[in-house]
Backbone as JSON Lines, residues from 0, in Angstrom:
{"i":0,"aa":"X","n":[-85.27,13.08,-33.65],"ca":[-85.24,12.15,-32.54],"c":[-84.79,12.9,-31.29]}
{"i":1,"aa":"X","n":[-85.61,12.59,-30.39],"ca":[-85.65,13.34,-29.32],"c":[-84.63,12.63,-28.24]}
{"i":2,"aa":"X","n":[-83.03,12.99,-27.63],"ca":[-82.9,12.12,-27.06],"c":[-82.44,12.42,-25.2]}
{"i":3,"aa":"X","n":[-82.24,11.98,-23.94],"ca":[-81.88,12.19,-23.08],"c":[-80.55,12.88,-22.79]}
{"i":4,"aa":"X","n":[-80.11,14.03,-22.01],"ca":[-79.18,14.62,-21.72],"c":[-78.94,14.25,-20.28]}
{"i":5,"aa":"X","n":[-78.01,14.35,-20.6],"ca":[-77.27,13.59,-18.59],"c":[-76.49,14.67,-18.19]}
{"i":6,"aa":"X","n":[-77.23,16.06,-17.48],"ca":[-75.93,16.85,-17.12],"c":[-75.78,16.53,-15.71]}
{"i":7,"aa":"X","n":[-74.3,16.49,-15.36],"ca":[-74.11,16.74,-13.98],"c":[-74.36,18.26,-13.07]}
{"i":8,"aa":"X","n":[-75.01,17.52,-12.35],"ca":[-75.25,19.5,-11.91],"c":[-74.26,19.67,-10.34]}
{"i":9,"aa":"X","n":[-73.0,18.89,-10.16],"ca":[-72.18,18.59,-9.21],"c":[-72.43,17.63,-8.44]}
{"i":10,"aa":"X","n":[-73.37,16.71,-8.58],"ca":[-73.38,15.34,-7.78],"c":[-72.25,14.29,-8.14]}
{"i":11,"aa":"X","n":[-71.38,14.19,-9.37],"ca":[-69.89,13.41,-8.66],"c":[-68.99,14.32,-8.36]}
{"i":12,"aa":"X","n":[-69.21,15.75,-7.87],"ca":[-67.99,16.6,-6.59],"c":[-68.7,15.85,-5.76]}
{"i":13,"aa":"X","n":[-69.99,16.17,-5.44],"ca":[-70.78,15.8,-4.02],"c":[-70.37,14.3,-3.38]}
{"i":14,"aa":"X","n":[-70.17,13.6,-4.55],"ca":[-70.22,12.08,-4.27],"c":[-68.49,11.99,-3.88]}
{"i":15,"aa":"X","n":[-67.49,12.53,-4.39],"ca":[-66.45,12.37,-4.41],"c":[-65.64,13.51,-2.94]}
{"i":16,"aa":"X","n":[-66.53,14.37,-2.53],"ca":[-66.22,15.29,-1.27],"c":[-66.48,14.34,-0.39]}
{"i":17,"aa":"X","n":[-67.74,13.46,-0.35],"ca":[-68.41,12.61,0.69],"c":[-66.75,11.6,1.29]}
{"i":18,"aa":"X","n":[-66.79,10.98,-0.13],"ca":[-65.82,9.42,0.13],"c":[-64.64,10.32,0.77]}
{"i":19,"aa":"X","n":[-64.51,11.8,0.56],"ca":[-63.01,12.39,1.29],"c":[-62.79,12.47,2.8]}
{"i":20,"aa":"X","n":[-64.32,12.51,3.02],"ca":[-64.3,12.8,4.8],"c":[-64.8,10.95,5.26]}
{"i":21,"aa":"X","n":[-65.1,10.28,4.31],"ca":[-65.25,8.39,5.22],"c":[-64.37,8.38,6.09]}
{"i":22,"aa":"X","n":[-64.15,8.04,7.18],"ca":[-63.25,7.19,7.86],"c":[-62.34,8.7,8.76]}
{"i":23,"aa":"X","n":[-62.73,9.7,8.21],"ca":[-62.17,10.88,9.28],"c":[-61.73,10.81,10.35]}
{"i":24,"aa":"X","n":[-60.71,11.22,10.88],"ca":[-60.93,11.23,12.84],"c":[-60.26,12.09,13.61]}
{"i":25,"aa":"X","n":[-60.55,13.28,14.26],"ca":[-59.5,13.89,14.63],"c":[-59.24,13.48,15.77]}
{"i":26,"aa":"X","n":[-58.28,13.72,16.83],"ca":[-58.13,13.22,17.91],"c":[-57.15,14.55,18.25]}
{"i":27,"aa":"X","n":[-57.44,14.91,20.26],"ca":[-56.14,15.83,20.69],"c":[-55.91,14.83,22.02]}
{"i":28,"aa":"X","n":[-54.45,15.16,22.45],"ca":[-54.19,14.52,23.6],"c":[-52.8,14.01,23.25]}
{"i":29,"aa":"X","n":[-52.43,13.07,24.28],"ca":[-50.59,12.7,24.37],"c":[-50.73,11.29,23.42]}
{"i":30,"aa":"X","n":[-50.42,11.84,22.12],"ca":[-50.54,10.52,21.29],"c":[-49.24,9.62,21.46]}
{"i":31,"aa":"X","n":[-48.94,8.82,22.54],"ca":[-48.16,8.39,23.22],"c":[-47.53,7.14,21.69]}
{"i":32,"aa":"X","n":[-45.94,7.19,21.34],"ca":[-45.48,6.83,20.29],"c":[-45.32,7.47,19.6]}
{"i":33,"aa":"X","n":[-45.48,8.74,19.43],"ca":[-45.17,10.23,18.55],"c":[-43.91,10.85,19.15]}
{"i":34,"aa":"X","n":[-42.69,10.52,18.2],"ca":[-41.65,11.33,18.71],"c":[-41.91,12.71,19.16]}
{"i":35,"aa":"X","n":[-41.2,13.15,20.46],"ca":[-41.22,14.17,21.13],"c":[-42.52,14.42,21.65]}
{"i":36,"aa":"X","n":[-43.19,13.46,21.58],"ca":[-44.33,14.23,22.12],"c":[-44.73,13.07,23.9]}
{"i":37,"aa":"X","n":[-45.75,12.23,23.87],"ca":[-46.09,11.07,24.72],"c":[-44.65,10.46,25.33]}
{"i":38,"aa":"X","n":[-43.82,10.07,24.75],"ca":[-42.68,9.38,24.74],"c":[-41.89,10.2,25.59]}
{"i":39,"aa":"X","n":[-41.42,11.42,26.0],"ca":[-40.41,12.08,26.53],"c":[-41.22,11.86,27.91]}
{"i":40,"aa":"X","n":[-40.61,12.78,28.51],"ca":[-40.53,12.52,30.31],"c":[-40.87,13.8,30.65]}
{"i":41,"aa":"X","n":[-41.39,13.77,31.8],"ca":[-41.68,14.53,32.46],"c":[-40.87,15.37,33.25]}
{"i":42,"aa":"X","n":[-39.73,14.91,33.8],"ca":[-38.91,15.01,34.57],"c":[-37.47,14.25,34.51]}
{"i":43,"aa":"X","n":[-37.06,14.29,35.42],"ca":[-35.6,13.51,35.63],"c":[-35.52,12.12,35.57]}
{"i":44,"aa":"X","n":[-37.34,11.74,35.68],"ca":[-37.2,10.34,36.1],"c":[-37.52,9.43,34.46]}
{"i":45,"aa":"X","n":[-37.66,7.87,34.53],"ca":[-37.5,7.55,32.83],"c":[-38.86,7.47,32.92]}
{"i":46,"aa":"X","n":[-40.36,7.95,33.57],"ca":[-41.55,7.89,33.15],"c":[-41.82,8.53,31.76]}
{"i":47,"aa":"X","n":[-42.8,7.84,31.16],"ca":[-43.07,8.45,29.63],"c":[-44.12,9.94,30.05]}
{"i":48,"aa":"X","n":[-44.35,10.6,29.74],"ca":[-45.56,12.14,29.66],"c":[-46.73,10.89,29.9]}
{"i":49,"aa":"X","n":[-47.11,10.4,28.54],"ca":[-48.36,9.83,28.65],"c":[-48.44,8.83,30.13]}
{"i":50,"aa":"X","n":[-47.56,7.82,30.31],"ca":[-47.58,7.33,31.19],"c":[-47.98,8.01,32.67]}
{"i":51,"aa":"X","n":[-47.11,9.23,32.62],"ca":[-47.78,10.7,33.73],"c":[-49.05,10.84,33.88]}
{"i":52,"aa":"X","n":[-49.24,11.31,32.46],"ca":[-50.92,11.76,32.47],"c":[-52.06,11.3,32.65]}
{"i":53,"aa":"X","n":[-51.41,9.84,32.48],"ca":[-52.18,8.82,32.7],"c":[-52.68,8.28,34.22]}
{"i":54,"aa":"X","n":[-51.29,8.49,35.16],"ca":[-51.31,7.79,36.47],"c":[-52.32,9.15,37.09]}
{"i":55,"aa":"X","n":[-52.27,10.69,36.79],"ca":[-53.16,11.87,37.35],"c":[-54.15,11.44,36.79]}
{"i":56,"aa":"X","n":[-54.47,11.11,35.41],"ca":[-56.04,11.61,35.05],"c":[-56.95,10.12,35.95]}
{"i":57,"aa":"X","n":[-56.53,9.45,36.16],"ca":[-57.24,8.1,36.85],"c":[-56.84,8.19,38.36]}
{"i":58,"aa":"X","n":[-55.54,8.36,38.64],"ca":[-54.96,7.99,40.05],"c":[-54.56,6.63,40.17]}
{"i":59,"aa":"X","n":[-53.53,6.48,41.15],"ca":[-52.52,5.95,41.33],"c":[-52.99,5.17,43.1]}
{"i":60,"aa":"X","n":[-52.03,4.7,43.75],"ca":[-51.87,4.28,45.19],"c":[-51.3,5.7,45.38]}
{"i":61,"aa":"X","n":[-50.42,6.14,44.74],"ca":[-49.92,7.45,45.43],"c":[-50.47,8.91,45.13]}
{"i":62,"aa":"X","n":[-51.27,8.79,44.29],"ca":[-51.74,10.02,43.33],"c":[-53.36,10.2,43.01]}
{"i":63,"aa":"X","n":[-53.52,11.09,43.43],"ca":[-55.12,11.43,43.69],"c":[-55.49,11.35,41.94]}
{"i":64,"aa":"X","n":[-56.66,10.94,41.41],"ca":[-57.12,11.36,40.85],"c":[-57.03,12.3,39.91]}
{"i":65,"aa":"X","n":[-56.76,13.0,38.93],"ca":[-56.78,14.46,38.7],"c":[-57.49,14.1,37.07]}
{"i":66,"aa":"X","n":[-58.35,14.14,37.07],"ca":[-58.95,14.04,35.76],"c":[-59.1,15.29,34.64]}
{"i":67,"aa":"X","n":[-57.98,15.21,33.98],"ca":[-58.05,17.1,33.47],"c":[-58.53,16.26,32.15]}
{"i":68,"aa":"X","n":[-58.68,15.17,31.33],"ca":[-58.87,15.08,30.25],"c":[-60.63,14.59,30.42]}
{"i":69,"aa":"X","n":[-60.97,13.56,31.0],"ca":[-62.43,13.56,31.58],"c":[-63.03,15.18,31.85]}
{"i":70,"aa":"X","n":[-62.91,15.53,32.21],"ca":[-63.55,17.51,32.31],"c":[-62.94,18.01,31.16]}
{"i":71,"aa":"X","n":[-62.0,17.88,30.75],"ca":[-61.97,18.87,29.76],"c":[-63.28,18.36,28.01]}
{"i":72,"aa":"X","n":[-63.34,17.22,28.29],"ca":[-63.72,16.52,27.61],"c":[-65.45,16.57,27.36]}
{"i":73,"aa":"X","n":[-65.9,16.48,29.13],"ca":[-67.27,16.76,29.59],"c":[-67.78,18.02,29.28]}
{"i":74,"aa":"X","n":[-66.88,18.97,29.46],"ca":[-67.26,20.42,28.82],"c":[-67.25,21.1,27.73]}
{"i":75,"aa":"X","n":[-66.67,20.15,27.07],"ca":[-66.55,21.02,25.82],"c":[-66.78,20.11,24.75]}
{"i":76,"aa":"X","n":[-67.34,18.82,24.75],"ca":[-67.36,18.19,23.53],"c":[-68.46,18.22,22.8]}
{"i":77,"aa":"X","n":[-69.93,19.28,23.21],"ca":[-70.52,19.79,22.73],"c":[-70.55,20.82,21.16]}
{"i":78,"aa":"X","n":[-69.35,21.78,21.99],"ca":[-68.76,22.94,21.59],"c":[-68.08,22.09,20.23]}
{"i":79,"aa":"X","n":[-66.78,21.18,20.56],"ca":[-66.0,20.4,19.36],"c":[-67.14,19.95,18.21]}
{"i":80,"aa":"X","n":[-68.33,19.23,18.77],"ca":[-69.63,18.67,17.7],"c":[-69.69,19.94,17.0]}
{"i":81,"aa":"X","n":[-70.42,20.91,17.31],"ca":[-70.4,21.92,16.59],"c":[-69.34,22.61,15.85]}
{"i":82,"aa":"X","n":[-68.33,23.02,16.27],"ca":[-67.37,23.44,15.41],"c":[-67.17,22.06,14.33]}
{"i":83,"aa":"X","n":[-66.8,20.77,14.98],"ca":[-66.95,19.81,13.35],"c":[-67.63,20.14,12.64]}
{"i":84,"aa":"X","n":[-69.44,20.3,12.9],"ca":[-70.15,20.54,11.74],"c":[-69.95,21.36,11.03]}
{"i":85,"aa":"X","n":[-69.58,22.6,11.39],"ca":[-69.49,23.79,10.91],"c":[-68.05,23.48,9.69]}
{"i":86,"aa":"X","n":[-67.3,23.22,10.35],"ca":[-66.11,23.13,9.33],"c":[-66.11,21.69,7.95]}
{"i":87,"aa":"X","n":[-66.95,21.3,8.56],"ca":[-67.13,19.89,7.38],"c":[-68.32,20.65,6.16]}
{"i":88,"aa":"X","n":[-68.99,21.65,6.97],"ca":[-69.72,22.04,5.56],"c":[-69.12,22.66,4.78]}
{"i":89,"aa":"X","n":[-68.05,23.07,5.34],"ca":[-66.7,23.67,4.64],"c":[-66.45,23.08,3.41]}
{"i":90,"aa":"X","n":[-65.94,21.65,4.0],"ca":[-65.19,20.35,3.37],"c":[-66.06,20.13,2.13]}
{"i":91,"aa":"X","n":[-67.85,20.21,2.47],"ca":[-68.36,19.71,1.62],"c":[-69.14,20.88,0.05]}
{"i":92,"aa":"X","n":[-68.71,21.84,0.64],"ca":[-68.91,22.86,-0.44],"c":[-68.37,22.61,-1.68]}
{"i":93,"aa":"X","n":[-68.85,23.15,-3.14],"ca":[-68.16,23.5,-4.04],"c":[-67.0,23.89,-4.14]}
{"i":94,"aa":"X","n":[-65.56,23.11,-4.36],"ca":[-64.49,23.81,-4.38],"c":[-64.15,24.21,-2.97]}
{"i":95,"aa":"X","n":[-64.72,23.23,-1.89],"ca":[-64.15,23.69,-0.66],"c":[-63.0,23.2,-0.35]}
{"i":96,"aa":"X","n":[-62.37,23.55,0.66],"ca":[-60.96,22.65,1.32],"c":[-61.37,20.89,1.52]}
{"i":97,"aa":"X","n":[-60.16,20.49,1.52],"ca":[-60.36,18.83,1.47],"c":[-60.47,18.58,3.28]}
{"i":98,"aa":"X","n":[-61.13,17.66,3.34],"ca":[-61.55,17.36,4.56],"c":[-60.76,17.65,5.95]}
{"i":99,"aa":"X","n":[-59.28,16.49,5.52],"ca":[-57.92,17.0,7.02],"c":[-58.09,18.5,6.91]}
{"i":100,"aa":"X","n":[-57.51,19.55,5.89],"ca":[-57.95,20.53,6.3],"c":[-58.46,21.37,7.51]}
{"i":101,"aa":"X","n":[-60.16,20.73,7.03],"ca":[-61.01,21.73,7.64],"c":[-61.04,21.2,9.33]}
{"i":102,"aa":"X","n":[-60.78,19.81,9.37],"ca":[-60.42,19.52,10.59],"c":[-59.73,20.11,11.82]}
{"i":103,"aa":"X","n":[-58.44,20.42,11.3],"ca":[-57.32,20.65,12.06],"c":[-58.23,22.14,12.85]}
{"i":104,"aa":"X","n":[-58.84,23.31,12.3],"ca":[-59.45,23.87,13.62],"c":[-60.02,23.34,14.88]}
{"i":105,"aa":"X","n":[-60.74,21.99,14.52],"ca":[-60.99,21.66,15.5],"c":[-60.04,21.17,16.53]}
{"i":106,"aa":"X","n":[-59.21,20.02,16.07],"ca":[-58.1,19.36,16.64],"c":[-57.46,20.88,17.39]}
{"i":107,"aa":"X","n":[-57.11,21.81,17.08],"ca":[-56.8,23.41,17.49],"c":[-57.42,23.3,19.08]}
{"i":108,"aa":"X","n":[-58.55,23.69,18.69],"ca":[-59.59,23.89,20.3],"c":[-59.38,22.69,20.85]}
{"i":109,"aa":"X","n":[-59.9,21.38,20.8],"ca":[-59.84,20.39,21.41],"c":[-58.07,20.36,22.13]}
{"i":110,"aa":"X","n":[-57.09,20.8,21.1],"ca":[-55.94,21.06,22.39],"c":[-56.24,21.8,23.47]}
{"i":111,"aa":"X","n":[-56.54,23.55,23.04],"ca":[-56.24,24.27,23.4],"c":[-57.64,23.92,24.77]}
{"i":112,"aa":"X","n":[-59.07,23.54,24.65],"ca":[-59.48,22.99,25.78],"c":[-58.7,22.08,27.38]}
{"i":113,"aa":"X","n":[-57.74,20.93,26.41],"ca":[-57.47,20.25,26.86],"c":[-56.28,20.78,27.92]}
{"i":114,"aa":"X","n":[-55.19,21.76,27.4],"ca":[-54.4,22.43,28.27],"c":[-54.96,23.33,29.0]}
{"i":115,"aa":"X","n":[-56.49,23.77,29.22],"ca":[-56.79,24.57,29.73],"c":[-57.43,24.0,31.01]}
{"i":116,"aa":"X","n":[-57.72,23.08,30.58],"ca":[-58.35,22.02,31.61],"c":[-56.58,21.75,32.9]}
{"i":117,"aa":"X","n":[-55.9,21.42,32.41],"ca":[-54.64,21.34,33.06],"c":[-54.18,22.08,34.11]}
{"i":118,"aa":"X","n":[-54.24,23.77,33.58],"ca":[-53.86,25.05,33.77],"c":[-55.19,25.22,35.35]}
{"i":119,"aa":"X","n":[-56.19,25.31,34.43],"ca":[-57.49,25.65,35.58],"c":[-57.99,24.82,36.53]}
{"i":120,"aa":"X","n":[-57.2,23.27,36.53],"ca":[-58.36,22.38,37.45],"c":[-57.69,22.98,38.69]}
{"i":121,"aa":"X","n":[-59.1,22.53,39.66],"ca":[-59.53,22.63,40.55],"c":[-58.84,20.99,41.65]}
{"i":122,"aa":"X","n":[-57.58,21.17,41.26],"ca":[-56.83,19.81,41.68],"c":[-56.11,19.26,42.7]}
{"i":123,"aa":"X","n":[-56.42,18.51,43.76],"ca":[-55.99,18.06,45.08],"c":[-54.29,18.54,45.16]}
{"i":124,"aa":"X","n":[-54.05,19.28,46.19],"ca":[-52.86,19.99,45.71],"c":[-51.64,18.06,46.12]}
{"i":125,"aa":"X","n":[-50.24,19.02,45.4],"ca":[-49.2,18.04,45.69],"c":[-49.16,17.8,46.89]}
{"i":126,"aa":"X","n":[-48.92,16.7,47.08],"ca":[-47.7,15.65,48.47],"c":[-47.35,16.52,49.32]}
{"i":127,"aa":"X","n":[-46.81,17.06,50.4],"ca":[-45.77,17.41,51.17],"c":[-44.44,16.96,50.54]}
{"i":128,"aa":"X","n":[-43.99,16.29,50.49],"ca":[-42.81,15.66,49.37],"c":[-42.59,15.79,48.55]}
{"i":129,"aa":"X","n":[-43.5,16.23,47.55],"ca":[-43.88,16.87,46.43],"c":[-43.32,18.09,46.02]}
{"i":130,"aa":"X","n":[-43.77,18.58,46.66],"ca":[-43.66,19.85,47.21],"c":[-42.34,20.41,47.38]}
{"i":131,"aa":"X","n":[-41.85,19.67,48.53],"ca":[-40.6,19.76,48.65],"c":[-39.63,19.41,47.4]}
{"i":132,"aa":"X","n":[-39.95,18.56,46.69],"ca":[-38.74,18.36,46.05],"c":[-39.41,19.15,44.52]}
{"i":133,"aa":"X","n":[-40.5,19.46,43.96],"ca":[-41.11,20.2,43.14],"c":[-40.94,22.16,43.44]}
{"i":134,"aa":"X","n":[-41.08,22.14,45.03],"ca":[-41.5,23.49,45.17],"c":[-42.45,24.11,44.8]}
{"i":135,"aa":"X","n":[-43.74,23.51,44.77],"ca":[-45.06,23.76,44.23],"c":[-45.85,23.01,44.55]}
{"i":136,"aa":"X","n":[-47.14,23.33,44.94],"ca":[-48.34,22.59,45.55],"c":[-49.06,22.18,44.49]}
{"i":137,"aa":"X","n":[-48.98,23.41,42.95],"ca":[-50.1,23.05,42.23],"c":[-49.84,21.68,41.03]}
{"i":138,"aa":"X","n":[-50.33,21.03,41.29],"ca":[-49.89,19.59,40.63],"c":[-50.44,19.92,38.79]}
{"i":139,"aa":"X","n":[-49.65,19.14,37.79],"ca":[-49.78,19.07,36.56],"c":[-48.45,20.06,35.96]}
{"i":140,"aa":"X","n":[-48.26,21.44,36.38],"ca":[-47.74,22.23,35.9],"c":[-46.4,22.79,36.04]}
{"i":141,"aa":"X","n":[-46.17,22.26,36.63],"ca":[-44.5,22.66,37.14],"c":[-43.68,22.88,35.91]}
{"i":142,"aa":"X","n":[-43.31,21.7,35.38],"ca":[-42.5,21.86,34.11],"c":[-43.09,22.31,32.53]}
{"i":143,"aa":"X","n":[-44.41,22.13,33.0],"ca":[-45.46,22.42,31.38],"c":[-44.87,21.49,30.87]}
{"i":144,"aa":"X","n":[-44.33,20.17,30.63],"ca":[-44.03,18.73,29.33],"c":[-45.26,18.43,29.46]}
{"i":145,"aa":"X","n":[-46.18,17.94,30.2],"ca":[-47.26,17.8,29.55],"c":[-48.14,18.66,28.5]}
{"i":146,"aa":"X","n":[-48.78,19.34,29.09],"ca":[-49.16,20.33,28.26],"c":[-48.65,20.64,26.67]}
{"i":147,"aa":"X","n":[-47.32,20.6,26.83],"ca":[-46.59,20.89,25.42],"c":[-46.81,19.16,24.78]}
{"i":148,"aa":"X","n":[-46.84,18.23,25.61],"ca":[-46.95,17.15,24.4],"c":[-48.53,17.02,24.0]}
{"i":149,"aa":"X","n":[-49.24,17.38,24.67],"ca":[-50.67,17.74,24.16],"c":[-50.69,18.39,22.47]}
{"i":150,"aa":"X","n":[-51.46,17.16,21.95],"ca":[-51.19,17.54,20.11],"c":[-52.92,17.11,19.47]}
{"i":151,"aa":"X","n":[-52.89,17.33,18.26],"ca":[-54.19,16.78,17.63],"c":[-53.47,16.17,16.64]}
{"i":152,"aa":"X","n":[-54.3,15.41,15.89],"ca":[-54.02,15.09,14.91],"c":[-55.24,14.39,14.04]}
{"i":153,"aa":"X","n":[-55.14,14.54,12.6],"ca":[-55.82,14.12,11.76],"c":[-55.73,12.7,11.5]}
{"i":154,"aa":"X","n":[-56.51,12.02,11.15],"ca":[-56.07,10.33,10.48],"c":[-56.81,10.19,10.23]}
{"i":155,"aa":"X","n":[-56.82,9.11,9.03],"ca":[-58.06,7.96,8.35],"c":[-57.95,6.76,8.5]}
{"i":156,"aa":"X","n":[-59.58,6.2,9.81],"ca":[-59.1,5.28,10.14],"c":[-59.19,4.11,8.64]}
């Protein structure tokens, strides 16, 4: 009697790598509610970082504009698509790394874009007042707290 063989030839890894990356998400930026990070201040005053980054990247009545996360975002989220793909075929290999993993390079660049965007814009300089009480024209960078609360992070939504 002749009967049927059922081998797996790795389709439940395949099936079981898949369900690891569902619901993936990396994210970089001031994940505002993350001790030490969004939550601290910028300065002397009780503004939160994110709250900061927030009133530059849109503008304020008093504060130009400064969109470092919009550009950093416009330029490079090409670049981030690709590096995801690349690292999820990672994820999805035989015996590859589990999904957060292979992520976190990306979350990596997507910082390291995002402070670069900070560092390099091309940004309506400070106040006269500003100035004066900063000692610096070039707005974002004085103290680097932003920048340093700039984080990625992995989650499943």
């Amino acid at each position: 009697m002749n009967g049927v063989t059922d081998t797996d030839l790795g389709y439940e890894e395949f099936k079981a790598m898949l369900k690891d990356l569902d619901g993936l998400e990396v994210t970089a930026g001031i994940h505002e509610g993350l001790e030490g990070e969004g939550g601290g201040s910028v300065d002397e005053s009780s503004e939160t970082i994110a709250t900061y980054a927030a009133a530059n990247e849109y503008g304020t009545d008093d504060i130009p504009a400064r969109p470092w996360l919009r550009t950093a975002c416009d330029a490079n989220t090409e670049a981030w698509q690709d590096k995801a793909a690349k690292q999820l075929k990672r994820a999805l290999a035989p015996g590859g790394p589990r999904a957060e993993k292979v992520l976190v390079p990306v979350g990596n660049q997507m910082r390291n874009d995002l402070v670069k965007s900070i560092k390099d814009g091309d940004w309506e300089p400070n106040a006269p007042s500003t100035v004066e009480r900063k000692g610096s024209s070039k707005p974002l960078v004085d103290t680097g707290a932003m920048q340093r609360a700039i984080t990625h992070k992995v989650t499943r939504k």
